[in-house]
TORNUVO-895226 format. One line per 3 residues: their letters; for each residue x, y, z of C-alpha. Coordinates in nm, 2 decimals. Last residue first. Example, Ala and Ser with C-alpha at 12.3 -4.5 7.8 and 13.67 -1.06 7.14 Angstrom:
2
sa	1.37 -0.11 0.71 ~ 1.23 -0.45 0.78
END
This chain:
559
xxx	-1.06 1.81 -1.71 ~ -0.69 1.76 -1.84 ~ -0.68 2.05 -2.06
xxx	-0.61 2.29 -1.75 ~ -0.55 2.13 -1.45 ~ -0.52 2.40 -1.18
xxx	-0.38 2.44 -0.87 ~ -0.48 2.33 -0.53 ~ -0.19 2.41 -0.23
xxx	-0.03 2.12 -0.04 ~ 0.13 1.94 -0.38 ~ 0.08 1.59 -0.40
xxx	0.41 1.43 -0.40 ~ 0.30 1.09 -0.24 ~ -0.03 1.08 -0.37
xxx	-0.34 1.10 -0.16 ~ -0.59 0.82 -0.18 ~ -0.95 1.01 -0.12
xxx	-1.27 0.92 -0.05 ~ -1.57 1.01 -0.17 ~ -1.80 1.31 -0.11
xxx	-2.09 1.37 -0.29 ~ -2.18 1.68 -0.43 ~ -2.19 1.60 -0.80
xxx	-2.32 1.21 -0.84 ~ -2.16 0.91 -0.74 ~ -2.07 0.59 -0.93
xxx	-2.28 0.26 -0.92 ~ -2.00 0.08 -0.73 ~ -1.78 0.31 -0.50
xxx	-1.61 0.58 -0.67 ~ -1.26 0.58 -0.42 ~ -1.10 0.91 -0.61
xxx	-0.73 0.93 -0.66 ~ -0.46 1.20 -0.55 ~ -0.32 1.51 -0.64
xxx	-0.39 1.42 -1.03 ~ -0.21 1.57 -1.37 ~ 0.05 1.26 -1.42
xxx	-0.26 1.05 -1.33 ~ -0.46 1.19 -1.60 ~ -0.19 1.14 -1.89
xxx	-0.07 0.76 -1.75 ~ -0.32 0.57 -1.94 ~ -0.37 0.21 -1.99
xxx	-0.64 0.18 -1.80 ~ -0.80 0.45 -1.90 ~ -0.83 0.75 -1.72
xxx	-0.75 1.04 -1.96 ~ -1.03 1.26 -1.81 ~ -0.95 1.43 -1.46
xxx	-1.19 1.43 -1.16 ~ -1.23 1.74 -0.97 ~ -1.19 1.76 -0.63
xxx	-1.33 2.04 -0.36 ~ -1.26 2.29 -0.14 ~ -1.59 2.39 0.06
xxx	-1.80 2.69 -0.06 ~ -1.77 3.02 0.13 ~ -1.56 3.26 -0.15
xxx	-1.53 3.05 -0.42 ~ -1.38 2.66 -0.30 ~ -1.00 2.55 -0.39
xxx	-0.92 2.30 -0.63 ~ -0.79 1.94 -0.58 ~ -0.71 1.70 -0.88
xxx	-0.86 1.43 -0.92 ~ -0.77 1.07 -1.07 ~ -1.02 0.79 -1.03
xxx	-1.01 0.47 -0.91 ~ -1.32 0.26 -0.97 ~ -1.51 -0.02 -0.70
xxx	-1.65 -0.27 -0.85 ~ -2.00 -0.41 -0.95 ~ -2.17 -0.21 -1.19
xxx	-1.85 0.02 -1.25 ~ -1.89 0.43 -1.16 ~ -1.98 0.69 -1.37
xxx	-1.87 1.00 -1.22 ~ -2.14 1.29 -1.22 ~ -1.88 1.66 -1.14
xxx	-1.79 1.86 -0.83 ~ -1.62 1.55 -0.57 ~ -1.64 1.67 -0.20
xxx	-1.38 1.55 -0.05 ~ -1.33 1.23 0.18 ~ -1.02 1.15 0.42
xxx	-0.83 0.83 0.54 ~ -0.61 0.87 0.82 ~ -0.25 0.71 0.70
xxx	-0.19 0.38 0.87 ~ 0.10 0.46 1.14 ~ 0.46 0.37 0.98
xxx	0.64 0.05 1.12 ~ 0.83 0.00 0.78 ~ 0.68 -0.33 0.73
xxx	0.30 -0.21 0.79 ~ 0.37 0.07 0.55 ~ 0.54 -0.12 0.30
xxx	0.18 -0.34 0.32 ~ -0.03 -0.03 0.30 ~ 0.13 0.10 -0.04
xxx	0.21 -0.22 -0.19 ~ -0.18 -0.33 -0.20 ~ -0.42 -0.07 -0.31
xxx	-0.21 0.21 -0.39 ~ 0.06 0.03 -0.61 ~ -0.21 -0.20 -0.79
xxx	-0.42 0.12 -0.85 ~ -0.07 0.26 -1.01 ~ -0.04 -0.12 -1.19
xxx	-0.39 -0.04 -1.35 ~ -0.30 0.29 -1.48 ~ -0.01 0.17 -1.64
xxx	-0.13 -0.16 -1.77 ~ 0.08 -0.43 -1.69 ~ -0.12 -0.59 -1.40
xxx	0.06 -0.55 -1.06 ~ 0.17 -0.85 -0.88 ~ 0.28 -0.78 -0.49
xxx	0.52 -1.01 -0.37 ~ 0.61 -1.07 0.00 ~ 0.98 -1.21 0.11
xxx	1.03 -1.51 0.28 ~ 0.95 -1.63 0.59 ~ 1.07 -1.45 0.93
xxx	1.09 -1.08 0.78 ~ 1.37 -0.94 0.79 ~ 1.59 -0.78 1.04
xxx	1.73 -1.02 1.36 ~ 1.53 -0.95 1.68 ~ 1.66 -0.71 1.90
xxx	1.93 -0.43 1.71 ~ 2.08 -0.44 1.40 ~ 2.33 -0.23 1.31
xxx	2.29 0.01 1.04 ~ 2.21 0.09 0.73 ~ 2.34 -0.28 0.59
xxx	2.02 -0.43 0.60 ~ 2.08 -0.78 0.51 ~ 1.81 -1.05 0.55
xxx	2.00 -1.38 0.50 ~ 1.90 -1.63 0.27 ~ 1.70 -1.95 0.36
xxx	1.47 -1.95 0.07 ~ 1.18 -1.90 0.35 ~ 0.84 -1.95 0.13
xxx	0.71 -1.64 -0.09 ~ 0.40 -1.47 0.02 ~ 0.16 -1.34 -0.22
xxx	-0.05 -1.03 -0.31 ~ -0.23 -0.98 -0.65 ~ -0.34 -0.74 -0.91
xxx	-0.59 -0.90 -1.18 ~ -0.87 -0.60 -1.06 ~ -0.62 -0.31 -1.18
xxx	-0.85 -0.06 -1.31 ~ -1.16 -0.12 -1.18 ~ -1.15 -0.26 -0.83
xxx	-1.26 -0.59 -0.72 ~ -0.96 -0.70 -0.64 ~ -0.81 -1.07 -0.78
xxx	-0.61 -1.32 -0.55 ~ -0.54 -1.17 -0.22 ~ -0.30 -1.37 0.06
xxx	-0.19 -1.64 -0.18 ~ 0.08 -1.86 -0.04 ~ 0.39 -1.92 -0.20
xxx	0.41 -2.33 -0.30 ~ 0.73 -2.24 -0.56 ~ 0.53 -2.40 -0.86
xxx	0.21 -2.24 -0.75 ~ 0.42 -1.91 -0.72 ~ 0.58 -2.02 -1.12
xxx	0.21 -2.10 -1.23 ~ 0.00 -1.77 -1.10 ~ 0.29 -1.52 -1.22
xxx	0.35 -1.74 -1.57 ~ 0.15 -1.50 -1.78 ~ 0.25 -1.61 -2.11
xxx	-0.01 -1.84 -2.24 ~ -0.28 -1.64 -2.07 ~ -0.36 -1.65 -1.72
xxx	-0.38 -1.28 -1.53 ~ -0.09 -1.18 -1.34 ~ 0.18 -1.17 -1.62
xxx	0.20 -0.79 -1.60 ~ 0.44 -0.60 -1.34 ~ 0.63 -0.76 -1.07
xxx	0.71 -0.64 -0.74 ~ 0.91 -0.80 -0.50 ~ 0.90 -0.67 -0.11
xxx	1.16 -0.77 0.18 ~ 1.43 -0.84 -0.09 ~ 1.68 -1.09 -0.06
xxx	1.63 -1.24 -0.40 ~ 1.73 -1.53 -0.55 ~ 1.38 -1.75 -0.56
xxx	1.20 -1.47 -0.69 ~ 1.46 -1.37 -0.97 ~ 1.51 -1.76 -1.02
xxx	1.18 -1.86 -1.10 ~ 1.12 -1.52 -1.32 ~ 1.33 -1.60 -1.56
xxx	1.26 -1.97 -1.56 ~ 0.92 -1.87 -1.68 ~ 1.02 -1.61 -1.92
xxx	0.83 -1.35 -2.07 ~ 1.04 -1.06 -2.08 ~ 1.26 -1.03 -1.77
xxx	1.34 -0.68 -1.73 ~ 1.51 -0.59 -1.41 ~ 1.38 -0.27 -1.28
xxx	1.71 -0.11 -1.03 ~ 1.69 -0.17 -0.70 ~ 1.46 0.06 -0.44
xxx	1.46 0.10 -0.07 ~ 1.15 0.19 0.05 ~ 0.99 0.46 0.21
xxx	0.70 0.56 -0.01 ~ 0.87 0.82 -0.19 ~ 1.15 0.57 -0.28
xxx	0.82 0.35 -0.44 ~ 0.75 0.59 -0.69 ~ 1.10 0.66 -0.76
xxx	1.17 0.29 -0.84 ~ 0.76 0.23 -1.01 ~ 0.78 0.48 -1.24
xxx	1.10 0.43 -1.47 ~ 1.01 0.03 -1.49 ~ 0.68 0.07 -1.53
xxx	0.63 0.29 -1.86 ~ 0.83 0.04 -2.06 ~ 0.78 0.17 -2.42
xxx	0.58 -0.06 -2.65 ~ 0.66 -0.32 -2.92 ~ 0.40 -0.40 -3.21
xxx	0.60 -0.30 -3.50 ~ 0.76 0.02 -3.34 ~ 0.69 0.24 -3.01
xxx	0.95 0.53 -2.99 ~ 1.30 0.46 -2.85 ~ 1.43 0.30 -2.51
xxx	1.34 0.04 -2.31 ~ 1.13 -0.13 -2.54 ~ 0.82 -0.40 -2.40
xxx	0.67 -0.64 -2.62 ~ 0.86 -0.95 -2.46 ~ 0.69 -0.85 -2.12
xxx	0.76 -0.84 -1.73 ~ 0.92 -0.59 -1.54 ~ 1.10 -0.68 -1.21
xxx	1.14 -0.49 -0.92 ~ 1.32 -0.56 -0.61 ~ 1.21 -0.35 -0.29
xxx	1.39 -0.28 0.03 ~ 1.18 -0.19 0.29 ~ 1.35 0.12 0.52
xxx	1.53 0.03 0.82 ~ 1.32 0.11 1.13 ~ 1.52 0.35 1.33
xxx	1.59 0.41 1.72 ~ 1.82 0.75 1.66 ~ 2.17 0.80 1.68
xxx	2.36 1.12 1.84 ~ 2.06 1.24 2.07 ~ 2.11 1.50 2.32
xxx	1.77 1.65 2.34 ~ 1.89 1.92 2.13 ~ 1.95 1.70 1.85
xxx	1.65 1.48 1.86 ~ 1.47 1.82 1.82 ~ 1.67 1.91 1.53
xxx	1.63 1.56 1.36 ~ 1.22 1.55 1.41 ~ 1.24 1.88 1.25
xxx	1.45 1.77 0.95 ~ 1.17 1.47 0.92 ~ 1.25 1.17 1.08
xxx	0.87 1.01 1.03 ~ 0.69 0.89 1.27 ~ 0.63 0.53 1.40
xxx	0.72 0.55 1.76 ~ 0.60 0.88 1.92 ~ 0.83 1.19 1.95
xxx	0.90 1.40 2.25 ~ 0.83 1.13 2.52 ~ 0.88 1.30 2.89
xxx	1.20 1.10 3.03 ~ 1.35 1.43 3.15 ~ 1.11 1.75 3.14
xxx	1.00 1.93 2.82 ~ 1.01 2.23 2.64 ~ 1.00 2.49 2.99
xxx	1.22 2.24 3.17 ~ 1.41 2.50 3.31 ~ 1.26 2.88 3.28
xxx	1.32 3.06 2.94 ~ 1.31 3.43 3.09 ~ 1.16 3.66 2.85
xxx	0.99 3.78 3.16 ~ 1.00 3.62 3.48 ~ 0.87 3.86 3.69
xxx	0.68 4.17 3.47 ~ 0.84 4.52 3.40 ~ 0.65 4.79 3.32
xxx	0.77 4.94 2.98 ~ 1.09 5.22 2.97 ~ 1.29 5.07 3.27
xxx	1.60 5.25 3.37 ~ 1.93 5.14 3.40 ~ 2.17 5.35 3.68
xxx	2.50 5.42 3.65 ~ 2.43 5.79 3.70 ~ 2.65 5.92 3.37
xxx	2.59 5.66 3.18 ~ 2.24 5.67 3.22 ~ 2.10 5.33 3.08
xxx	1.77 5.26 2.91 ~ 1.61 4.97 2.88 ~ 1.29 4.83 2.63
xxx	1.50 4.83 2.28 ~ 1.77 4.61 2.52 ~ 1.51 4.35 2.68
xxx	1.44 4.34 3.02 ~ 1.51 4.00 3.20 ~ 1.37 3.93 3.51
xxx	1.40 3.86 3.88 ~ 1.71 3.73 3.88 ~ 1.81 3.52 4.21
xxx	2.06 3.29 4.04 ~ 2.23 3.41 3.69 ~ 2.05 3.36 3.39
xxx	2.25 3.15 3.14 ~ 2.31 3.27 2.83 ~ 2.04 3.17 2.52
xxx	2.02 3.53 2.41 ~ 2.26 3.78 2.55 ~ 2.30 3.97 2.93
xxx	2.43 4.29 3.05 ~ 2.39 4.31 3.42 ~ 2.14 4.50 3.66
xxx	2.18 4.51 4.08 ~ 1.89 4.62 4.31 ~ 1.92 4.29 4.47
xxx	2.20 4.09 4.40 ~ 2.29 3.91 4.11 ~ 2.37 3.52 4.22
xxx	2.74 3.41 4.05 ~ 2.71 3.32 3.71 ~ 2.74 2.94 3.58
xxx	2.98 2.89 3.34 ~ 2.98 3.05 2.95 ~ 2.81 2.89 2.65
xxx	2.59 3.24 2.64 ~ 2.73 3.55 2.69 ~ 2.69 3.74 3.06
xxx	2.82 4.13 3.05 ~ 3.05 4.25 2.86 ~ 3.19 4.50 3.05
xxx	3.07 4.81 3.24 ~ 2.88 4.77 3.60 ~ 2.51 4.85 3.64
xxx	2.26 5.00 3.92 ~ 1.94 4.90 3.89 ~ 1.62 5.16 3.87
xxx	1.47 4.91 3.95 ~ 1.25 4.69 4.17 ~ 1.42 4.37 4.27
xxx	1.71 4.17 4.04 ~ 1.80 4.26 3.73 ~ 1.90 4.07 3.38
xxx	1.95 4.32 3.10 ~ 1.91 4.30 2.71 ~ 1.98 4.04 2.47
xxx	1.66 3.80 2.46 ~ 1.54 3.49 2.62 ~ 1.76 3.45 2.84
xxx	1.83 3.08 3.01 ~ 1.72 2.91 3.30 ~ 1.88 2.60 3.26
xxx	1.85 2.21 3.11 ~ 1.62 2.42 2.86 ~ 1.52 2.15 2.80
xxx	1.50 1.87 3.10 ~ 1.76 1.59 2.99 ~ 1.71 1.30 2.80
xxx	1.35 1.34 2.68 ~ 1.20 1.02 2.55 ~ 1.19 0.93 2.17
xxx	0.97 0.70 2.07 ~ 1.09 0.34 1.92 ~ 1.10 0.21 1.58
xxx	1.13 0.58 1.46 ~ 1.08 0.58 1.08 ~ 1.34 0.67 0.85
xxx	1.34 0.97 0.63 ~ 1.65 1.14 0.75 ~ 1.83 0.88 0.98
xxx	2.16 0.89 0.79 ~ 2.28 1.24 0.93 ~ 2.17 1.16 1.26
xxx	2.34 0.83 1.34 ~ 2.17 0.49 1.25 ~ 2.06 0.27 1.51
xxx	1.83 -0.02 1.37 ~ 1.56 -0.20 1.45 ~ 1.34 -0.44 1.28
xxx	0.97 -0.45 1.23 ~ 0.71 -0.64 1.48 ~ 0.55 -0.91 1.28
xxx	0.22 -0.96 1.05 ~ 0.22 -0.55 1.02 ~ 0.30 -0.59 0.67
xxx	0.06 -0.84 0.61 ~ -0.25 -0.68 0.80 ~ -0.19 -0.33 0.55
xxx	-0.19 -0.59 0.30 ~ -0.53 -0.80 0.40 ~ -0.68 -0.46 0.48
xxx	-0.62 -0.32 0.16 ~ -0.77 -0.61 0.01 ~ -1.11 -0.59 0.23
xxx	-1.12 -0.27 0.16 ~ -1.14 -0.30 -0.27 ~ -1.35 -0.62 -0.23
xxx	-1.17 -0.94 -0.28 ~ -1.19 -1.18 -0.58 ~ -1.40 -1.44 -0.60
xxx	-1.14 -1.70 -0.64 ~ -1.10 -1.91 -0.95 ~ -1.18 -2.26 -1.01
xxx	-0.89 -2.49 -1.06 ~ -0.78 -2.57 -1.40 ~ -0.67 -2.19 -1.48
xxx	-0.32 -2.27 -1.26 ~ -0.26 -2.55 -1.46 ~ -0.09 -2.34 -1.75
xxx	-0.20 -2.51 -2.08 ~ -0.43 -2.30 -2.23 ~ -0.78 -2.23 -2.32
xxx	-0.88 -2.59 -2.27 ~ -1.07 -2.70 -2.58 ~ -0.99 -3.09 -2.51
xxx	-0.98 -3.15 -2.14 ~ -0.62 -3.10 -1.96 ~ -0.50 -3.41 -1.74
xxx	-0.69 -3.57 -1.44 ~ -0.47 -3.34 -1.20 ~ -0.79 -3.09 -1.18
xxx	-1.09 -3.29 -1.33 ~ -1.15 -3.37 -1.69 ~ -1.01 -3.71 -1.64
xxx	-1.20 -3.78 -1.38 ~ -1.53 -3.72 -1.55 ~ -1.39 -3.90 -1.81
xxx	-1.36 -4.20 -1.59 ~ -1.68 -4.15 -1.40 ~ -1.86 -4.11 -1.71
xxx	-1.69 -4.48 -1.83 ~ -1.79 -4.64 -1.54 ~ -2.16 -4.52 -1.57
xxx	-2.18 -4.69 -1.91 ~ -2.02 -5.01 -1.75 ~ -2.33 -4.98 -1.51
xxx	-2.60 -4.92 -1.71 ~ -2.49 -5.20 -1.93 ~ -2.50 -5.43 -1.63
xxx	-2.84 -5.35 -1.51 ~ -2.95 -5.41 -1.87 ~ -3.02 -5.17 -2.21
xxx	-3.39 -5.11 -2.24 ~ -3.33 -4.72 -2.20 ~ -3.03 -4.74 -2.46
xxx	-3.15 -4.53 -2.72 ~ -3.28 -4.31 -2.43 ~ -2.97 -4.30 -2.33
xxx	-2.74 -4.15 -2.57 ~ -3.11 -3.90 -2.70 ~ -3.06 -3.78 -2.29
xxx	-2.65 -3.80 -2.31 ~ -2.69 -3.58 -2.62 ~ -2.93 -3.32 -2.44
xxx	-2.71 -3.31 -2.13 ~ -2.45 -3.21 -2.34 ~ -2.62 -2.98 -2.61
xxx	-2.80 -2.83 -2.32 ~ -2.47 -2.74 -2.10 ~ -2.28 -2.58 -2.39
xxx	-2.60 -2.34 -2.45 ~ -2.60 -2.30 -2.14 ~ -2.24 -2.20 -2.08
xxx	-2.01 -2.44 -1.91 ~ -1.70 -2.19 -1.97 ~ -1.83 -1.91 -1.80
xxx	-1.74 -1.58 -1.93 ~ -1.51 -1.33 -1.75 ~ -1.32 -1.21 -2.02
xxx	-1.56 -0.93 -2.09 ~ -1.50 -0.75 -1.74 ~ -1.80 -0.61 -1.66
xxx	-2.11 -0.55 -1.93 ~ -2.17 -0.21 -1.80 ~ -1.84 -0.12 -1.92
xxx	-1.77 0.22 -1.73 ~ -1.41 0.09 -1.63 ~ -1.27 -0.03 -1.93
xxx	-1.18 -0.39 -1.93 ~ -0.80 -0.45 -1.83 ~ -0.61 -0.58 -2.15
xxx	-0.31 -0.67 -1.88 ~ -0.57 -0.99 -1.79 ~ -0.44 -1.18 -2.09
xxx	-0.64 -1.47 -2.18 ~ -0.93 -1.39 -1.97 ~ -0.97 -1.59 -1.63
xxx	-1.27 -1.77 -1.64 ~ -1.56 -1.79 -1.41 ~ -1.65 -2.01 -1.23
xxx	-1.62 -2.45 -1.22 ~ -1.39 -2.57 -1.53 ~ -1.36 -2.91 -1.69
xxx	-1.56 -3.08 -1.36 ~ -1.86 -2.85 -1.50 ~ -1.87 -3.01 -1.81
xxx	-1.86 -3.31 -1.70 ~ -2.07 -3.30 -1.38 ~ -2.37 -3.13 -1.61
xxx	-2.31 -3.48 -1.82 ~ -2.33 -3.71 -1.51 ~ -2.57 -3.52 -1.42
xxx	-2.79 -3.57 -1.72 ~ -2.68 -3.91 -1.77 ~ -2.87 -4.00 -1.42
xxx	-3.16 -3.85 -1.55 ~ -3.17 -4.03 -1.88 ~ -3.10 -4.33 -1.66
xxx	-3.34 -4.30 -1.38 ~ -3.63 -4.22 -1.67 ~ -3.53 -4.57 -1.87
xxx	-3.55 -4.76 -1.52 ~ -3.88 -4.68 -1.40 ~ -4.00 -4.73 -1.76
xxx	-3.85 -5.08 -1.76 ~ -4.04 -5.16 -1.38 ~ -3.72 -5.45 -1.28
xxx	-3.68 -5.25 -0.92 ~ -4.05 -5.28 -0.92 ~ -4.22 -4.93 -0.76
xxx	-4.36 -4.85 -0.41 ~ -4.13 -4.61 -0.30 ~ -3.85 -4.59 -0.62
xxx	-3.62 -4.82 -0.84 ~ -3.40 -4.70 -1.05 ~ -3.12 -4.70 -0.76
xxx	-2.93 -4.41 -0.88 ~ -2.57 -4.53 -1.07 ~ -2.24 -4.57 -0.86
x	-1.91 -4.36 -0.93
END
C-alpha cells in the first residue's frame, strides 16, 4: 500500500509540517484499517444456542462489535503519539513504515492468518457476517427453494397413496353416475298414475340394463339400480301405496318428473377435473378417485428427511445430571416433521464432532437434512465451517426473528448418489432433486429450533412435495405483547372462542422462552408480533400447527 502525497495545492512537497500532519493522518487509517481488517460487523456470539430473550431491549447481547471505540481510539491514538515522534523522519522512513502497516494489515485480513485475540479459531467468523434476513423474506427464500424444480412423480395404488400429494389433477374417467340410477327404494313409473304393477323383485342394483317401462306401467325398484328407459319418475316406498287386490300403485304426495332420479353425469362429466394438482389424498380424495375408476393415483413422493442432533451435553435417556441435558429435539422433530409430509429417519446423535457431521451430510440420500445446534460460531459449532468446507451454498444466513434468529438454510453440492424413492415407480423426470440435498440448521434451543421448523423447513417441504402454500390468516390477539426492538417474535397462542357477538380470538401463552417447550406444548399455533409488539385488539398473523385442534379450548395455567 502507498502513502498520501504530503504535499497539497499550493504547498512544498519538502513543507515539514505539511508532511508531519499527512503522516499522523495517514497512521490513522492505516490503524482504523487494522482493526477493522481483523473483523468488519458484528460478531457472532460464542454459542448462538444461548438465544437472547426475546423482550431484551438491548438485542442479542452477543452481537458486539469487535472494533469498538474505545478499541479504535487507543489504536489510532498510538499510531498518532507513533508518528508524531517520527514527523521529521524522511520520505523513505515513511515509506518502510507504511510497508509494514500494509503487511499486518494483511495479515489480519481473511486468509492472512488469525489476529491475536480472535475469539476462535473456525474461519468461518473471519469474514464479516451477513445481515440476516427479515422473517418474510426468509420464508420466501425456502418456500422459493423447494419450488426451485418441478417435483417427482410417482404411481402408487390406492391403499399407499393416503397422505400423498397429487402431482397431477385428477380428470373424470367416465361420466358419474355413468347411468340413470335410483335414488331411493321405491317404484319407478312411467305417465300419470295410478300404475299397474307386476309381483317379483323388482329391479336391484348391479343388474343389466332393463327393458323400457311402458306407459302407465310401475316396477319395484332399489337404491343405486339402474332406471329402466322411458321412466318418468321414481316414487319412493314410505310415499306409494299398492292395492293388492286392484294391482294398481297409488301416489300419496304429487309426483314430480325426475324425482329422486340420479340423472347421468349428475357428479361430473368425462375428462371434467375432480381434484386439482397439489392436494392432499385425504380418505375423501381416495373414495372419489375410487368411483371414478382410479386404481393408482399421480403422486408426489413424500420428502424424506435425515435428522441429526448435535451436542456432547445432550442425554438420551434419564433425568438431567452434572451439566448434561435431555435431548428434546430428537423425539420432536421425526413426528413433527411426518405431520408435515415427510418421510422421517431416525435422529442420529452426533455430539460435537466435525468429521461427524462431514460424513453424515456428505453420505446421505436425503432430500432435506436437518441439524439441531452448532449454527452459531463457537468452538464447537462446526455447521458454518464443515458447509464452507463442503462449498454448500448459503441461501439464508441468520433470521431476524426472535427465538431462533441463528437458524439457517443451505444447499449441499451433487455427491453423486442416487435419489431413491422406493414408494413407487417413478415416472417423467428422475426423483430428486438435481444438486444435492437442502439443509435447514436449527439452533438448539427448543423453542428456537420450533421457529426454525416453521420459518424455513416448513415452506421448503412444502415446495418439494408440490403442496399449495398454506393461505396465511390474522386473529385478533386479546392481551399487550411485548415485541423485540428490531425482530420479528413468535409467539404461542392458543385460540378461544368469542362471548356472544365478539370475534374469536387468540391468547398468547407464558412459558415462551427460548428454551422452553411448556407454552408450545399448550399452543394451536404461533403469533407473527412484528417489531415493537402489538397491543390488545390487533390482529397478527397466525402459523397454524400441524395438529391444532378445530375447536378452541382452554389453556388453563398456561396463560
Amino acid at each position: 500500500m502507498t502513502g498520501p502525497d504530503p504535499a497539497g495545492p499550493g504547498r512544498s512537497r519538502h513543507d515539514p509540517d505539511d508532511l508531519a500532519r499527512a503522516e499522523v493522518e495517514w497512521a490513522v487509517e492505516q490503524a482504523l484499517a487494522l482493526v477493522g481488517g481483523a473483523r468488519s460487523g458484528p460478531v457472532r456470539g460464542p454459542d448462538r444456542r444461548e438465544d437472547a430473550s426475546a423482550g431484551d431491549p438491548r438485542g442479542d447481547a452477543n452481537d458486539t462489535p469487535t472494533g469498538s471505540p474505545h478499541a479504535i481510539l487507543n489504536s489510532a491514538n498510538s499510531a498518532n503519539s507513533a508518528n508524531s515522534a517520527n514527523s521529521a523522519s524522511s520520505a523513505s522512513s515513511a515509506s518502510s513504515a507504511n510497508s509494514a502497516n500494509s503487511a499486518r494489515a494483511s495479515s489480519a485480513a481473511p486468509g492472512g492468518g488469525t489476529p491475536t485475540g480472535a475469539p476462535h479459531p473456525h474461519p468461518y467468523p473471519s469474514s464479516p457476517a451477513p445481515p440476516p434476513l427479515s422473517w418474510d423474506r426468509a420464508r420466501a427464500v425456502a418456500a422459493r427453494a423447494g419450488r426451485a424444480g418441478p417435483p417427482a412423480m410417482i404411481r402408487l395404488p390406492l391403499d399407499r397413496a393416503l397422505g400423498h400429494v397429487l402431482a397431477e389433477a385428477l380428470g373424470a374417467l367416465t361420466d358419474l353416475p355413468s347411468f340413470d340410477t335410483s335414488a331411493m327404494d321405491g317404484w319407478a313409473v312411467a305417465g300419470p298414475g295410478p300404475w299397474a304393477f307386476g309381483a317379483g323383485a323388482g329391479l336391484l342394483a348391479g343388474r343389466g340394463p332393463a327393458t323400457a317401462l311402458p306407459d302407465g306401467a310401475a316396477v319395484r325398484i332399489a337404491t343405486g339400480a339402474r332406471v329402466p328407459p322411458d321412466t318418468t319418475a321414481v316414487i319412493r316406498s314410505e310415499h306409494a301405496h299398492a292395492d293388492e287386490a286392484t294391482g294398481l300403485l297409488h301416489a300419496r304426495r304429487p309426483v314430480v318428473a325426475g324425482q329422486d332420479i340420479r340423472p347421468r353425469g349428475q357428479e361430473c362429466r368425462s375428462g371434467e377435473q375432480l381434484v386439482p394438482a397439489g392436494t392432499v389424498v385425504t380418505p375423501a380424495v381416495l373414495g372419489l378417485a375410487a368411483a371414478a375408476g382410479y386404481d393408482a393415483l399421480p403422486a408426489v413422493p413424500r420428502p424424506r428427511v435425515d435428522v441429526l442432533v448435535l451436542g456432547d451435553e445432550l442425554l438420551a435417556s434419564g433425568l438431567p445430571h452434572d451439566g448434561l441435558i435431555r435431548d428434546a429435539l430428537g423425539p420432536m422433530l421425526g413426528p413433527w416433521l411426518r405431520a408435515l409430509g415427510a418421510e422421517v429417519s431416525g435422529p442420529r446423535h452426533l455430539g460435537d464432532d466435525a468429521e461427524a457431521l462431514r460424513d453424515a451430510l456428505t453420505g446421505s440420500d436425503a432430500d432435506l437434512i436437518v441439524t439441531t445446534g452448532g449454527t452459531a460460531s463457537g468452538p464447537v459449532d462446526h455447521v458454518h465451517p464443515v458447509l464452507d468446507a463442503l462449498g454448500a451454498e448459503l441461501l439464508v444466513d441468520g433470521v431476524a426473528v426472535r427465538p431462533g434468529h441463528p437458524m439457517l438454510l443451505a444447499r449441499l453440492p451433487a455427491s453423486g448418489q442416487p435419489q431413491r424413492h422406493p414408494e413407487g415407480q417413478s415416472q417423467g423426470r428422475p426423483s430428486g432433486p438435481p444438486d444435492g440435498p437442502y439443509l435447514v440448521g436449527l439452533p438448539g434451543n427448543p423453542l428456537a429450533a420450533v421457529s426454525g421448523l416453521l420459518t424455513l423447513a416448513e415452506p421448503l417441504l412444502a415446495g418439494i412435495a408440490g403442496r399449495p402454500a398454506q393461505d396465511a390468516y390474522r386473529a385478533l390477539v386479546h392481551a399487550e405483547v411485548h415485541g423485540h426492538p428490531h425482530d420479528t417474535r413468535l409467539v404461542p397462542v392458543v385460540h378461544r372462542a368469542g362471548r356472544p357477538g365478539a370475534r374469536d380470538h387468540v391468547a398468547p401463552l407464558r412459558y415462551n422462552g427460548p428454551a422452553m417447550l411448556r407454552g408450545i406444548a399448550a399452543a394451536d399455533g404461533l403469533a407473527v408480533v412484528p417489531p415493537g409488539g402489538v397491543r390488545s385488539g390487533t390482529e397478527v398473523e397466525i402459523l397454524d400447527l400441524p395438529w391444532a385442534p378445530a375447536t378452541p379450548w382452554t389453556e388453563g395455567c398456561f396463560t
